[in-house]
C-alpha positions in Angstrom: -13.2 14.4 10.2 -11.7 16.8 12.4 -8.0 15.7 13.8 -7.7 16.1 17.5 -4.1 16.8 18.5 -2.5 14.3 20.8 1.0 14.4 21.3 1.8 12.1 24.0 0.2 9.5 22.1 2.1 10.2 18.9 5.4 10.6 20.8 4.7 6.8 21.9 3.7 5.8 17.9 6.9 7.5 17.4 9.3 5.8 20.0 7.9 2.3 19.0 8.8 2.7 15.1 12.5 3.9 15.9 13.1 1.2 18.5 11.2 -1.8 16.4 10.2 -1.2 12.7 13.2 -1.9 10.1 11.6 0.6 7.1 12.6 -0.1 3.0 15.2 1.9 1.3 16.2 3.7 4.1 19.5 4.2 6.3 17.7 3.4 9.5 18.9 6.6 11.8 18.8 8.7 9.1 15.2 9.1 9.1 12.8 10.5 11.0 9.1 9.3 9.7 6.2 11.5 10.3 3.5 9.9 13.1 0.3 9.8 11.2 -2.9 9.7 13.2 -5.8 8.9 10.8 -6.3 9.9 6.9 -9.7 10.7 5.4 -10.4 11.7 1.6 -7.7 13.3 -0.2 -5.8 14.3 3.4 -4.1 12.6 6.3 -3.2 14.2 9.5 -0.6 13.8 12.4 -1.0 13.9 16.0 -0.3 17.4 16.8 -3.4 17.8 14.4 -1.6 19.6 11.2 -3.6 18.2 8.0 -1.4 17.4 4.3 -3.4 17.1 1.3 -1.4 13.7 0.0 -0.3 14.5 -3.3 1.5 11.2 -3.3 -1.9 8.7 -3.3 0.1 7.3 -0.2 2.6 5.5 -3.0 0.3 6.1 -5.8 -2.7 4.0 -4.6 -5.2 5.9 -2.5 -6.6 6.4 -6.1 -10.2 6.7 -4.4 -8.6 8.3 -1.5 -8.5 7.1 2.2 -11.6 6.1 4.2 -13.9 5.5 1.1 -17.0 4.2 3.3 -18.5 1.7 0.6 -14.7 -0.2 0.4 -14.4 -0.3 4.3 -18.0 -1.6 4.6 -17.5 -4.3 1.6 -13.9 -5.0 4.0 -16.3 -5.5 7.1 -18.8 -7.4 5.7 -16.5 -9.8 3.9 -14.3 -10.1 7.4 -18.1 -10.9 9.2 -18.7 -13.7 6.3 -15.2 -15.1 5.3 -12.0 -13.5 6.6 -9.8 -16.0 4.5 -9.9 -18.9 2.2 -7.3 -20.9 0.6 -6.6 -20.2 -3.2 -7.3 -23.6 -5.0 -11.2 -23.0 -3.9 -13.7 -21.0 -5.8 -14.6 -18.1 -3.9 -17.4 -15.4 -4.8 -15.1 -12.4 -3.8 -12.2 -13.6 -5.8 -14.3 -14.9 -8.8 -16.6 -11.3 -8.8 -12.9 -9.4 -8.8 -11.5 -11.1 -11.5 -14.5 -11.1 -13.7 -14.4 -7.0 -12.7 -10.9 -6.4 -13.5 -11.4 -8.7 -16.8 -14.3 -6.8 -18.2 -11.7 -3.7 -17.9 -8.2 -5.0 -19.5 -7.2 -4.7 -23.2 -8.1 -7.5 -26.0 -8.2 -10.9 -24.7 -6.9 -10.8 -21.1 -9.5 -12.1 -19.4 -7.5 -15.0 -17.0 -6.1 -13.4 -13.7 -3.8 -14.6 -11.6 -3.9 -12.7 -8.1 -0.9 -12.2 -6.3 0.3 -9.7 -3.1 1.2 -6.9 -4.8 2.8 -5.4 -7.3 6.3 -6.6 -7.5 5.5 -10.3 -7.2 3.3 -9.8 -9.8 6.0 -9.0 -12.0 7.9 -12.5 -10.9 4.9 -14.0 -12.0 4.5 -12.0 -15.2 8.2 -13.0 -16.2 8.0 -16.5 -14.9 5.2 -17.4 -17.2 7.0 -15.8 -20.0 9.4 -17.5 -19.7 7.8 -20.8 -19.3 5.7 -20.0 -22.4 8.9 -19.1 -24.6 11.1 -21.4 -23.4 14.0 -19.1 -23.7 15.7 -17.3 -20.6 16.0 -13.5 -21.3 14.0 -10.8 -20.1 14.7 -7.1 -21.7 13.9 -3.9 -19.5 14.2 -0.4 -19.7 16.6 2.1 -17.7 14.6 4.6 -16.2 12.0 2.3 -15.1 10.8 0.9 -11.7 9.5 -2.7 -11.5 9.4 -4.0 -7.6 11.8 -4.4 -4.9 11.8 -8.5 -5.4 14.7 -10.3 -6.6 13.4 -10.9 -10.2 11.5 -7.4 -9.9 14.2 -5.3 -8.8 16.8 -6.6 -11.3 14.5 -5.6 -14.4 14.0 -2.4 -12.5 16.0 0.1 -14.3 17.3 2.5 -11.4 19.3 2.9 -8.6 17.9 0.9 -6.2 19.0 -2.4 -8.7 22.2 -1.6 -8.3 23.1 -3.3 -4.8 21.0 -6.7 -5.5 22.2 -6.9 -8.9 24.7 -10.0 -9.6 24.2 -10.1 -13.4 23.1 -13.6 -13.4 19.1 -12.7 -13.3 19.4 -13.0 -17.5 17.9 -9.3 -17.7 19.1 -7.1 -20.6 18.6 -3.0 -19.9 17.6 -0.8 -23.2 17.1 2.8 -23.4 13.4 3.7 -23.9 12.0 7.3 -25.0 12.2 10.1 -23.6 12.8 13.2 -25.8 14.1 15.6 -23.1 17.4 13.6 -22.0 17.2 11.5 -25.0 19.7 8.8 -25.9 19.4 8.9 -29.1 20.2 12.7 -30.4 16.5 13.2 -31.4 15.0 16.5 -32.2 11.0 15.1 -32.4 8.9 13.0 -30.6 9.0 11.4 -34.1 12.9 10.8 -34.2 12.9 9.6 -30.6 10.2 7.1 -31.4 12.1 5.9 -34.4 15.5 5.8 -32.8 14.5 4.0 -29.8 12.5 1.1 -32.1 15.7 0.7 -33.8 17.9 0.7 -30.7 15.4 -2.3 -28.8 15.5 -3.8 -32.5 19.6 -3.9 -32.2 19.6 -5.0 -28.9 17.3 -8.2 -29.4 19.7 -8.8 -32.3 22.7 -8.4 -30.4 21.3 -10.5 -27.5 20.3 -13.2 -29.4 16.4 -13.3 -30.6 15.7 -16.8 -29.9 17.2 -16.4 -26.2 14.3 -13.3 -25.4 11.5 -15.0 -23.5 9.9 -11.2 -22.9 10.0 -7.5 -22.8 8.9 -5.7 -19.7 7.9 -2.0 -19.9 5.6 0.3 -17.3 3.1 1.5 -19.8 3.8 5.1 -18.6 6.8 4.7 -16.4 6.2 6.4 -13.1 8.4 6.4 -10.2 11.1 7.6 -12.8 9.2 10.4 -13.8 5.9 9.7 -15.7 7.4 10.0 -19.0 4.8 9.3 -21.8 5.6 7.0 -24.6 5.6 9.1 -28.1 3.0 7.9 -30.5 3.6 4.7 -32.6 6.5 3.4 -29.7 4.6 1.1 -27.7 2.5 -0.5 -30.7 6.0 -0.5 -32.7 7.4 -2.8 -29.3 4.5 -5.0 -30.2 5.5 -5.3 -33.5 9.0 -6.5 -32.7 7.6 -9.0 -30.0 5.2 -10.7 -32.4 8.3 -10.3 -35.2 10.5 -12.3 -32.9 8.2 -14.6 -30.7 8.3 -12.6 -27.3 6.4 -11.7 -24.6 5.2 -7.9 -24.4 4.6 -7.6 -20.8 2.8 -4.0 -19.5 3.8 -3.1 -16.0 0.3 -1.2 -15.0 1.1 -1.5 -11.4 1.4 2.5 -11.0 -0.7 3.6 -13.7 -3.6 1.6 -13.7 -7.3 1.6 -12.5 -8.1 5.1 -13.5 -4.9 6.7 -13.1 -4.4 8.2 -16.4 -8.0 9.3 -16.8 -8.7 5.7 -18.1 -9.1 2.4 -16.6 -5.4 1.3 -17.8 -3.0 3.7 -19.6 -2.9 0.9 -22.6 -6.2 2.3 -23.6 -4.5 5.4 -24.3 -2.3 3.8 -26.7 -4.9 1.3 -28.2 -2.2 -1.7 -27.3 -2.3 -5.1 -25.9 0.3 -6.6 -24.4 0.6 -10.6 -23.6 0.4 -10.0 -19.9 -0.2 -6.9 -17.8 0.6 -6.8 -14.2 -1.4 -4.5 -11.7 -2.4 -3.6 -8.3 -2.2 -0.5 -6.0 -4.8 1.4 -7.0 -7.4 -2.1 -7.6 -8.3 -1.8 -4.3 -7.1 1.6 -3.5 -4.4 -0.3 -1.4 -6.5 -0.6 1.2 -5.8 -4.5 1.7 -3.0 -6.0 0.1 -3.8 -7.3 -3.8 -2.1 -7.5 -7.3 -2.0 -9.5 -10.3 -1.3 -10.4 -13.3 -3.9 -10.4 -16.6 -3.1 -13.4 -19.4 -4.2 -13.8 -22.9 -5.5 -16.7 -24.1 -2.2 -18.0 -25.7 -0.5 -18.1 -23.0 -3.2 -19.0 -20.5 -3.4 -21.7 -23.2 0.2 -23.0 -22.4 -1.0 -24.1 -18.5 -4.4 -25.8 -19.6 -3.0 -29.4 -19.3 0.6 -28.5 -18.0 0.6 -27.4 -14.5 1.7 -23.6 -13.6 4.6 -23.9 -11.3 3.6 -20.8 -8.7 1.3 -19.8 -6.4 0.7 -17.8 -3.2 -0.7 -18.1 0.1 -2.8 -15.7 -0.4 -3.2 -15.5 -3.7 -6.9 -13.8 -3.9 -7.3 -13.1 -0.5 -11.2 -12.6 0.1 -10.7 -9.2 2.0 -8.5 -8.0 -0.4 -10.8 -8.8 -3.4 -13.9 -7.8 -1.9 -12.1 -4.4 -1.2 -11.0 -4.5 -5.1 -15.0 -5.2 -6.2 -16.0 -2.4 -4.2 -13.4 0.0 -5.6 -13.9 -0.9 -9.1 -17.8 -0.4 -8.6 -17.1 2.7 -6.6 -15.0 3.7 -9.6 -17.7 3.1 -12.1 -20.8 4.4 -10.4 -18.7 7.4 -9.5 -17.1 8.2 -12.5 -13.7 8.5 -11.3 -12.0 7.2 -14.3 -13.8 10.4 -16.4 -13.1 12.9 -13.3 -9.2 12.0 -13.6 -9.2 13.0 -17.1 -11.4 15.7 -17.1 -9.5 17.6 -14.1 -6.3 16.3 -15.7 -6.7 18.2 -18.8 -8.8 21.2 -17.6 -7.2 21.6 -14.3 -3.6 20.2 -13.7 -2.2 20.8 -16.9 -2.7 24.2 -17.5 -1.9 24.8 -13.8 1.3 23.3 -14.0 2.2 25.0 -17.6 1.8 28.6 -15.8 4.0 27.2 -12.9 6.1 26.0 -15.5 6.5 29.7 -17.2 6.9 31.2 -13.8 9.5 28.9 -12.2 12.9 28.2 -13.9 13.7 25.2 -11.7 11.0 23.6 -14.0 12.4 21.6 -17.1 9.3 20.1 -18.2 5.7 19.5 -17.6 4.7 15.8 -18.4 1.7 13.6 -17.7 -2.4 13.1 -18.1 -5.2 12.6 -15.9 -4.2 12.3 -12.5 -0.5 11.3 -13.4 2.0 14.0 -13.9 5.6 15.2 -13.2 7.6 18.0 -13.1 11.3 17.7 -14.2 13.1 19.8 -12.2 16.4 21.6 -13.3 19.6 24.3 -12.7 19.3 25.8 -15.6 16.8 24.8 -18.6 19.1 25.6 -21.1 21.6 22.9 -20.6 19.0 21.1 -18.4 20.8 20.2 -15.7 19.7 18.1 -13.5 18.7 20.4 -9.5 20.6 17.5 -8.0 22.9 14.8 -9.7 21.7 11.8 -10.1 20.6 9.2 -7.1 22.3 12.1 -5.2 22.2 11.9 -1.1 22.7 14.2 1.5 24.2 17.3 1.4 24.4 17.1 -2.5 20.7 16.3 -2.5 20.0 19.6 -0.2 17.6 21.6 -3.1 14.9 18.5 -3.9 14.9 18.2 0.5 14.4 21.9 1.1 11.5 21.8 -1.7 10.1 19.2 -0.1 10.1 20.5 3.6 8.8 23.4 2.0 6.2 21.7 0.5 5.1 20.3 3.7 5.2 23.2 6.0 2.5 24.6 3.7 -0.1 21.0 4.0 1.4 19.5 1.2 2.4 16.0 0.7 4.7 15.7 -2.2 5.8 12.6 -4.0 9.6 13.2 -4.8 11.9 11.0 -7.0 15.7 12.3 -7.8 14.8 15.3 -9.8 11.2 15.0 -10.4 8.0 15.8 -8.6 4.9 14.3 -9.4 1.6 15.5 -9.0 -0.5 12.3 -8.3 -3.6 13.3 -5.9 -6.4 10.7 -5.6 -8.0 10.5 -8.4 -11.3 11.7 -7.1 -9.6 14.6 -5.8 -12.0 17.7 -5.5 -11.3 20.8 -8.1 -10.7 22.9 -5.0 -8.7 20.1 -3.0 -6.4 20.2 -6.7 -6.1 23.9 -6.6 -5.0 24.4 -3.0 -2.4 21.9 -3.4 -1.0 23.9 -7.0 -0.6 26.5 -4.8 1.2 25.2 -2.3 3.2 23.6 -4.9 3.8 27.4 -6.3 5.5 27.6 -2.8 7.2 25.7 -2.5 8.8 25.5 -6.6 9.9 29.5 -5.3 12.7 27.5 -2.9 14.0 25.6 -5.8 13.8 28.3 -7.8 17.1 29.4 -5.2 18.7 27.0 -6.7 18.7 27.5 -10.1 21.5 29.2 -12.4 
């Protein structure tokens, strides 16, 4: 689609969000959010008719891209047939997107429990743990992003915790891996993995093992900087939760449905947790939907004993007709393959040359479509371009990066130090290219930075 420039009618868009919509995370007249007038594929536009190729999946959703005509006509014709139906009924949308999304998950989680989104999903997730166990304590990792809900945001393991945390939510933080600011004093992926086994080993000890109900970890964890788990960590967590009776819970809400170049990045690892929570890029985000997968043990717990939780709209029929159509998009496709093979034959080797060429890059990290670039002063020491959860003028180099990024079409997806490269996942080989080098661009201004 061709974008027709309208200003006047964006100006308006514009003046109704700054005198009516509250935004998340924000200091409210300290922003200035772009007016978008309509997104197709891999791009959105705004109304002066300048095109971004979103290399933020919108926040890592749009994993089929925007517009995808088989998901808005499943969205129609469900609207035309049922708009909306109450949970405790059995519904051929709903039951045709669980059975989808079952047929996909790890080992024996094959229950679904739909929810909104993302971060209620992980309420749900520790809620059932907890009722399962018995026992009150939830461990988490710094470095780790869970959901901006009560329970959700207090496992989360950054910045934004901080002002909702009243240290009563019975949530324990541990350090997980991550060999280039490691914790531990490691040297090898091998050291890191063993360190950090020992340290979540201590911890549980030190907490109490009888008191841990479940451990919570994003399989990759994203919004902090897709940092890959070494080999052997995430089956060695397993180990500890079957060793002590808890509940492995994988947050896939970021990294799931193709992603990673496979339908959940558990596969990569060959591990199942208890329960897995998901949504984003189920339905591409395109109507509200999230989840949470449960083994049979657990399920097992609520056969006779009621489950004390439930939404509204728990398995809302447009929202699951949009996820049936994504996931058969996804198949027929082959967007799950595409991710990896452009992953591995396209975006990392780009981003290695960057990484050669550019000394404001500390590290390349990632697979498939799912991939970060640490960003640093100086890579010797590895300082960080901007201190951490820094804000204006301190933050200055990550916000000229990122204006520069978008004055040449690009749409980055910026955390802290770290920028991630996390296109749709059906993202055309030349689409990927002209956004590395705009990327290249815009890596020269933080390259101004650097010591």
């Amino acid at each position: 689609m061709t974008p027709q420039p309208s200003p006047q009618a964006g100006a308006a868009v514009k003046a109704a969000d700054r005198a009516h919509v509250f935004h998340s995370w924000s200091a409210q007249e300290l922003i200035d959010p772009l007016a978008v007038a309509g997104a197709e594929g891999s791009h959105f536009w705004d109304y002066e008719g300048k095109r971004y190729l979103d290399f933020s999946s919108g926040l890592v959703y749009t994993n089929i891209g925007y517009q995808h005509p088989k998901v808005v006509a499943a969205i129609q014709e469900q609207a035309a047939r049922m708009t909306t139906f109450a949970p405790a009924f059995a519904v051929e949308a709903r039951s045709e997107a669980a059975r989808l999304i079952a047929e996909r998950t790890p080992g024996d989680l094959d229950k679904i429990f739909f929810t909104n989104g993302g971060a209620d999903a992980v309420e749900h997730a520790l809620r059932m743990a907890r009722l399962h166990t018995g026992r009150p304590k939830v461990l988490s990792a710094y470095r780790s992003y869970h959901g901006g809900t009560q329970q959700a945001v207090n496992v989360t393991g950054d910045p934004r915790r901080w002002a909702s945390d009243s240290g009563t939510a019975g949530v324990v933080h541990f350090w997980a891996p991550f060999l280039y600011r490691s914790r531990f004093y490691a040297e090898t992926e091998e050291q890191e993995c063993a360190r950090a086994l020992e340290h979540l080993e201590t911890t549980i000890a030190f907490e109490g093992p009888e008191t841990v109900a479940a451990i919570i970890l994003e399989t990759i964890p994203g919004t902090a900087g897709i940092m890959m788990p070494p080999a052997g960590y995430l089956a060695g967590v397993r180990e500890i939760c079957d060793k002590y009776g808890i509940v492995f819970v994988l947050d896939e809400v970021m990294a799931g449905f193709g992603r990673t170049g496979t339908w959940f990045a558990a596969d990569l690892y060959d591990v199942v947790p208890d329960l897995m929570t998901f949504a984003k890029g189920v339905n591409s985000g395109y109507v509200p939907l999230g989840g949470v997968a449960i083994s049979a043990e657990i399920a097992a717990t609520f056969a006779e004993r009621p489950y004390p939780g439930g939404l509204t709209y728990s398995g809302h029929p447009l929202a699951c007709a949009a996820a049936v159509a994504t996931i058969n998009v996804m198949a027929e496709e082959g967007v799950v393959e595409h991710a990896a093979r452009l992953g591995a034959e396209v975006v990392e080797p780009a981003l290695r040359e960057l990484a050669e060429r550019h000394p404001s890059v500390g590290e390349v990290r990632g697979t498939g479509m799912f991939w970060a670039l640490e960003l640093v002063r100086n890579r010797e020491t590895r300082e960080p371009l901007v201190p951490y959860n820094a804000t204006g003028q301190a933050a200055t180099p990550m916000s000229a990066f990122a204006a520069s990024a978008k004055a040449h079409g690009l749409w980055p997806f910026v955390n802290m130090n770290r920028t991630h490269v996390v296109p749709p996942c059906n993202v055309s080989e030349a689409e990927l290219k002209e956004g590395l080098a705009a990327l290249d661009t815009a890596l020269s201004v933080a390259d101004e930075y650097t010591q």
